[in-house]
N, C-alpha and C positions, 0 to 999 in steps of 0.2 A: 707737695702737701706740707702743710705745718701743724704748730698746735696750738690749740682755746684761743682766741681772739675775739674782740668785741665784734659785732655785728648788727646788732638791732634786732630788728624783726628778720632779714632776711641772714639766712644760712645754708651753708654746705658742707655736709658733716659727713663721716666715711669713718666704719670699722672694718677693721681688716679680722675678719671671722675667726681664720687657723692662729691670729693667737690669742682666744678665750679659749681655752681649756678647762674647762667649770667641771668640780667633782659635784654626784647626783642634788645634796646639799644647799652647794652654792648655786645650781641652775634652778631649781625650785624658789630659794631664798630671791633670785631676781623674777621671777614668773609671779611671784605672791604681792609682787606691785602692782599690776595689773586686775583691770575687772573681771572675774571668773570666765566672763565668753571669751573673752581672749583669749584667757589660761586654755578651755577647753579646742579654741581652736586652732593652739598650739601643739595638743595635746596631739592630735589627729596627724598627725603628721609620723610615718614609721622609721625616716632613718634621722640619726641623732643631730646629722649636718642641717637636714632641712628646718629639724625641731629648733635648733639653734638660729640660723636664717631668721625664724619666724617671729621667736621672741624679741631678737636684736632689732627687727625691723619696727617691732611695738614701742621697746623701748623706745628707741629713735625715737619716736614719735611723743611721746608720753616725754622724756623727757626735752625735747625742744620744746612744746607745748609751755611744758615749768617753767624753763628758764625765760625765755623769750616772755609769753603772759604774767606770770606767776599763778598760776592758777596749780594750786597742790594736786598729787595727783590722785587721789581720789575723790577728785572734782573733777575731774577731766572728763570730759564724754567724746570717745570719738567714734564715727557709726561711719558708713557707706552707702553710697549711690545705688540704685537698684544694677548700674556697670562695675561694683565695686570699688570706686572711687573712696578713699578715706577723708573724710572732714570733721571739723572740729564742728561737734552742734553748739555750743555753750561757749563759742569766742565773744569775747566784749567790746563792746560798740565802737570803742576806737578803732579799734581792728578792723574795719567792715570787710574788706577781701581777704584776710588771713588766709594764704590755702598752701599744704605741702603736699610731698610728691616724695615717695621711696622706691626705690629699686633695689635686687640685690639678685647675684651673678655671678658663679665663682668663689673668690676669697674675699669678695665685697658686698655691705650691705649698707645704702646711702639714703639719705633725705636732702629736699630744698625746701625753701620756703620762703613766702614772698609774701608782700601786705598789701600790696593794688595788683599787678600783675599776674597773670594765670603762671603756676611755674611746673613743668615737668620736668622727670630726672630719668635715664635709662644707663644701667650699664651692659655691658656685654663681656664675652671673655673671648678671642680668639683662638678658638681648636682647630687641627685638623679632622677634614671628617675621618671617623671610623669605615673600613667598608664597600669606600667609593672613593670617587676620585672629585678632587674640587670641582670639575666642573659639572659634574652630574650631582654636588649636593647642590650649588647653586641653581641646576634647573629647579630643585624642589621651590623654588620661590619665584618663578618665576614672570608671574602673575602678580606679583607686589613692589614691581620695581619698575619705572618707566624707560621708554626705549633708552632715552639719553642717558640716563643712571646704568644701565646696561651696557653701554656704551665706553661710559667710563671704565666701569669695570675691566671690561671685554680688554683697554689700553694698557693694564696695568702688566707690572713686565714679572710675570710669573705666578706659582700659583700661590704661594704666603701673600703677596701682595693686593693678588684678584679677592682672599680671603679679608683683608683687611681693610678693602676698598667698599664690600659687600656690607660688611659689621658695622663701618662710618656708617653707611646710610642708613642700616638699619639702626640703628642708635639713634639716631636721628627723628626717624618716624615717628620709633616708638614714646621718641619725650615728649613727639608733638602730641600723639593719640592721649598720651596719659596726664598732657597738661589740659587739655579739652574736656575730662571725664570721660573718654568713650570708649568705649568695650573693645571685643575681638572682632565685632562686627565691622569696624571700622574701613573702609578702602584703603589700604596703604598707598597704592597705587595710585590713587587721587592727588597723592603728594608729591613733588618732583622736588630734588636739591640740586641749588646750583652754589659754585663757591669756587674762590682765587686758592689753590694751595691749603686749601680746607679751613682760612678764614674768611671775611665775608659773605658767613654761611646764609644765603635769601630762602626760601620757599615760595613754590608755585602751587596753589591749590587748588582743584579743578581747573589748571589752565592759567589761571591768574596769578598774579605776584602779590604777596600777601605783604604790605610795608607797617604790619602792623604784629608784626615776630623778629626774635631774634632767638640764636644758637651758636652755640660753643662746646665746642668739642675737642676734648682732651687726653691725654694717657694717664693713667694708673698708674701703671706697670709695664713692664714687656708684653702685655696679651690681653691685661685688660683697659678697655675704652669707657669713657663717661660723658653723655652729652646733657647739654641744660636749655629746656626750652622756656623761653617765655612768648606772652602773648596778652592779646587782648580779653578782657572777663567778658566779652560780647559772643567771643567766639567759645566760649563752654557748650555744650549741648545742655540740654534743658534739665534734665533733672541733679546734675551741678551745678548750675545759674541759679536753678533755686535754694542753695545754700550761700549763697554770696552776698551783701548787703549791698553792694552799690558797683550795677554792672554796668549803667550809663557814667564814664567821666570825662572830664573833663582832659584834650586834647594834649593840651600845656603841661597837667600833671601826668597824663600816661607817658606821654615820650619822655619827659623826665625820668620817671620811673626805667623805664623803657632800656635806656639809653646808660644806665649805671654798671660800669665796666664789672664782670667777673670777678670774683676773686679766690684766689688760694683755697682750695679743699679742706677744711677741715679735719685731722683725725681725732676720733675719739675712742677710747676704752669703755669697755661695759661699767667697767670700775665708776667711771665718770657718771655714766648715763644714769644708773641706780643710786648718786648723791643726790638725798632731798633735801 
């Protein structure tokens, strides 16, 4: 991870939560950026971490929107999907496919964001379960991972590893579900990943090889994991298709898009995010 660099429209920005330590004050003073529903639906939230989590993840949002658009923020409109999906209503025509993607997981709360390509973002943190023994939390999931992805697991040579094996995929999943728009209803299972040493990550979707995705998956930290999906604006489900201006393109400019190598995570400070 590094710091502030150019980028354009697309971005990958990451704050590390345990070090904003905001007196009552200063947490309020960043809250009072935001649209009152926001404020309120941060409000709701009972422990101070989550409240924290909630605002960082607005900010994010609020302030990539600035920088990236320029659109001040109290101009800013962003709403949700009836799956909860966050988009920008009031992006400008150049922009036609603007769309981000936040996660947050632990001591991390991230966004991406991309200009033609659908993009999702998932982090996760590696715990051991409380309770139970690795392999009797991984039965709790059973039912969301395919034989082969079970498979692999099942090879890995103990149980940190079986744990770590389980978190890649799921990471995985969930960037694809959350770059699509789609809910909890979603079939994880639907999805299968195949990959050389955990690059070359493909997707099988119902069966099929999807060569219209790609993912990358990376470390954090010691425990936490971050994966980044893109894809095609065809494959959003409908009621996020309908916020996108231009979901037929053109072949030559998706894969170019497509095909634009990852880069270095961003970190940022709250400090940062509330300069307007």
């Amino acid at each position: 991870m590094e710091e502030e660099h150019s980028g354009g429209v697309r971005r990958r920005w990451l704050v590390d939560v345990a070090r904003w330590r905001p007196s009552p004050t200063q947490f309020q003073a960043a809250a009072a950026l935001l649209p009152p529903h926001h404020r309120h639906a941060i409000a709701r939230f009972v422990k101070e971490e989550d409240r924290k989590r909630a605002l960082i993840s607005r900010l994010l949002q609020h302030s990539l929107v600035h920088r990236v658009l320029g659109i001040p923020f109290h101009q800013i409109h962003i709403c949700r999907t009836t799956e909860g999906k966050p988009y920008l209503k009031n992006s400008p025509p150049a922009f036609r496919n603007f769309n981000f993607n936040t996660s947050h997981q632990g001591d991390y709360v991230g966004i991406a964001s991309e200009l033609l390509c659908l993009v999702g973002l998932d982090i996760v943190c590696i715990s051991k379960p409380q309770g139970e023994t690795t392999v009797e939390f991984l039965k709790n999931f059973s039912s969301y991972l395919t034989d082969h992805e079970w498979n692999c697991i099942g090879r890995a040579a103990g149980s940190i590893e079986m744990l770590s094996e389980f978190y890649r995929y799921w990471c995985l999943k969930e960037a694809f579900v959350k770059a699509v728009g789609a809910g909890v209803g979603f079939g994880l299972h639907r999805l299968e990943f195949h990959h050389v040493e955990w690059s070359n990550i493909s997707v099988y979707i119902d069966g099929i090889e999807s060569r219209k995705w790609r993912f990358c998956l990376f470390k954090l930290d010691e425990i936490h994991l971050a994966s980044i999906a893109k894809g095609h604006p065809e494959d959003a489900i409908h009621s996020f298709k309908t916020t996108l201006s231009n979901v037929v393109v053109e072949d030559e400019e998706f894969y170019a898009a497509l095909e634009i190598p990852e880069e270095t995570v961003t970190l940022q400070t709250v400090e940062q995010l509330t300069q307007l």
